[in-house]
Every structure is written in structure tokens, then in C-alpha cells.
C-alpha positions in Angstrom: 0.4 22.3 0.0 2.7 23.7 -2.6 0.1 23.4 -5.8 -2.4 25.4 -6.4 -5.7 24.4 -5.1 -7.4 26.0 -8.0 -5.9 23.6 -9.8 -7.2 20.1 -9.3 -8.4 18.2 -11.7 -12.1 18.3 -12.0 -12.1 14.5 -12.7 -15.5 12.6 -12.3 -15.9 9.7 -10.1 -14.9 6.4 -12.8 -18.3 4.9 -14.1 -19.0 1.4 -13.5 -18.0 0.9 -17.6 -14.9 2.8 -16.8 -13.9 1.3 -13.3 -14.1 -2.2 -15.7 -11.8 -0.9 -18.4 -9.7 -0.1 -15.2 -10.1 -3.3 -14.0 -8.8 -4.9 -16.9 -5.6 -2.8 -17.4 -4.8 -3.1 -13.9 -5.0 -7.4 -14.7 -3.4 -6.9 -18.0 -0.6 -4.7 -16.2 -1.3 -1.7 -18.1 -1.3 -0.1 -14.7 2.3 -1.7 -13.9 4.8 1.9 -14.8 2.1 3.8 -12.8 1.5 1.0 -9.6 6.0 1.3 -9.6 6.2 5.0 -9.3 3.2 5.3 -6.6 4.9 4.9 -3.5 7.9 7.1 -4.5 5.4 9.3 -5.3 3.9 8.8 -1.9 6.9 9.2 -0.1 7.8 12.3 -2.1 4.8 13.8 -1.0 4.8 12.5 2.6 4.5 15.5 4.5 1.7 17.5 2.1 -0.4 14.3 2.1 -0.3 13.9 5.7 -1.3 18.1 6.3 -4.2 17.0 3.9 -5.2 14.0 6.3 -5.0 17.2 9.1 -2.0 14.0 10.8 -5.1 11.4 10.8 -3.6 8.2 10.7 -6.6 6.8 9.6 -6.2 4.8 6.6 -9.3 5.9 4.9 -8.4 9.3 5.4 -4.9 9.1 4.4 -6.0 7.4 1.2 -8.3 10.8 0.8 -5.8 12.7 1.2 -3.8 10.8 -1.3 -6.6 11.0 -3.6 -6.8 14.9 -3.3 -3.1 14.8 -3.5 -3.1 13.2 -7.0 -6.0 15.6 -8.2 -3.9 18.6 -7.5 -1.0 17.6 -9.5 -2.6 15.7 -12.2 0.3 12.9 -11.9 2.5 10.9 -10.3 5.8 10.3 -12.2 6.0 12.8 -15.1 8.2 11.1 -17.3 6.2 8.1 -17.8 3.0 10.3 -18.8 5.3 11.9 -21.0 6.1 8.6 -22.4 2.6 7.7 -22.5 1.3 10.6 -24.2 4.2 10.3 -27.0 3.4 6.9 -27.8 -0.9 7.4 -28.1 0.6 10.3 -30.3 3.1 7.8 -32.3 -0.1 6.0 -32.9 -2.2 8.8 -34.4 0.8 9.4 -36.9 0.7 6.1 -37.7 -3.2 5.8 -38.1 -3.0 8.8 -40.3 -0.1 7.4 -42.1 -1.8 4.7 -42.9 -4.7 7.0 -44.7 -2.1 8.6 -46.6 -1.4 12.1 -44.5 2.0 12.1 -43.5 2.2 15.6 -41.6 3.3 14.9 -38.0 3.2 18.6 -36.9 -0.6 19.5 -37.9 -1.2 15.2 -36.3 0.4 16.2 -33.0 -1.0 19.6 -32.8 -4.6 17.9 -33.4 -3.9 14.9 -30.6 -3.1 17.7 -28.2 -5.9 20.1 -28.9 -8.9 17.2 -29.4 -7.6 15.0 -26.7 -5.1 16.1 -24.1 -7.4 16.7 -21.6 -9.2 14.2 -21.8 -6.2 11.9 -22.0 -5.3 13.7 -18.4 -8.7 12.8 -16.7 -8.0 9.4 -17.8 -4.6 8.9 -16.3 -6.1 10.6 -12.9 -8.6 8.1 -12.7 -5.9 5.3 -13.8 -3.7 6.6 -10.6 -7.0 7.2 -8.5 -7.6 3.4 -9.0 -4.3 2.1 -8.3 -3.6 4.2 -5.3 -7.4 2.3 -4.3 -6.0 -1.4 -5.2 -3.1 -0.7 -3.7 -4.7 1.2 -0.7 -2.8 -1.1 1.9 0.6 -0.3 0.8 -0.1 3.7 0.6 -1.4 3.4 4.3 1.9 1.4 5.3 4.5 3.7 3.8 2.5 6.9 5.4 2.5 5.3 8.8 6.1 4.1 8.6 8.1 6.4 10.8 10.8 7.8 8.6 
């Protein structure tokens, strides 16, 4: 596996408050930009996922895999993180805006330092739970011979 094992995220199993958060952005289709880039993602990664599964075509242990997969890079589609981030940020200038403080470089620095990482265990758990609600689909495109 080309990333560094040393760094996966240390991301906590979701609690049951936060596996129903998750449950309602996956109905509202909050989860919709990450559920389109997963198996893309999948099939990008094809050949490190499966030497994680040790070739196990076992869909519970291709879905691990997957999992461990995700932890190591922290995402699945870069751009539409990027996206993400920049709009929760967008907000924070406008929040602030609305108070009256109007200095987007000192905002943005502050969103990044009090909540980045914390915004990046979030989005692992967000892909953790679509890879699991879509967990038939991930086991299909790893078993389809190429």
C-alpha cells in the first residue's frame, strides 16, 4: 500500500447519536457527492484494497479492507472535500460577518486551526458509512474481473 500506515486516521467507531446524524444526511442526500465518487474511488484503489483483503473475496473482508483503505487516506475524492471545507469556511465568514468582523484571513485561519481535524474525522466517518450502505456495490465492483 502506497500511504503510510502511520498515517490513518485515528477515527472512532460513529456513536449511536452520530450514526443518526449519518443516517439522516445519507436520506437527505447530504451523502450524494461522496456515495458518486466511491466506486471510482474503489476502482482506483482496486489492487491496494484487495492486498489489504490478503485476495479474500469475502465481502466482509473486502468491505474491511475498504474501510482501512479510506482511513489511510483520509478521503475519497479530494476535490469535493476541498469544496466542502471551503463552503463550512464561507459560512464562518458569513457568521462572523454578520457580528460585525469582516477579516476573512484571521476567520479562515481560526476554522482551520479549531476545526480541521475534527472536520476530517467527520468526513471519514461520512465515507465509512456510505462505503457500509452501499456495501453491496463495493463488493460487486471488487469482484468484477477487470
Amino acid at each position: 500500500m502506497r500511504a503510510n500506515k502511520g498515517a490513518q486516521q485515528e477515527v472512532e467507531p460513529a456513536t449511536q447519536s452520530e450514526l443518526k446524524t449519518l443516517k439522516t444526511e445519507w436520506e437527505s442526500g447530504k451523502l450524494d457527492g461522496i456515495s458518486a465518487h466511491l466506486l471510482e474511488f474503489v476502482e482506483r484503489h482496486r489492487t491496494d484494497i484487495l492486498d489489504l483483503a490478503r485476495f479474500s473475496y469475502a465481502p466482509d473482508e473486502l468491505l474491511a479492507a475498504v474501510h482501512q483503505c479510506v482511513r489511510q487516506r483520509g478521503f475519497i475524492h479530494l476535490p469535493l472535500d476541498m469544496a466542502d471545507q471551503i463552503r463550512e469556511i464561507s459560512n464562518e465568514i458569513w457568521y462572523h460577518g454578520e457580528r460585525g468582523d469582516f477579516n476573512r484571513a484571521k476567520i479562515q485561519e481560526e476554522w482551520t486551526v479549531k476545526h480541521a481535524q475534527t472536520w476530517r474525522k467527520w468526513r471519514v466517518k461520512q465515507i465509512l458509512y456510505v462505503v457500509d450502505r452501499r456495501a453491496g456495490d463495493v463488493a460487486a465492483a471488487l469482484l468484477t474481473e477487470r
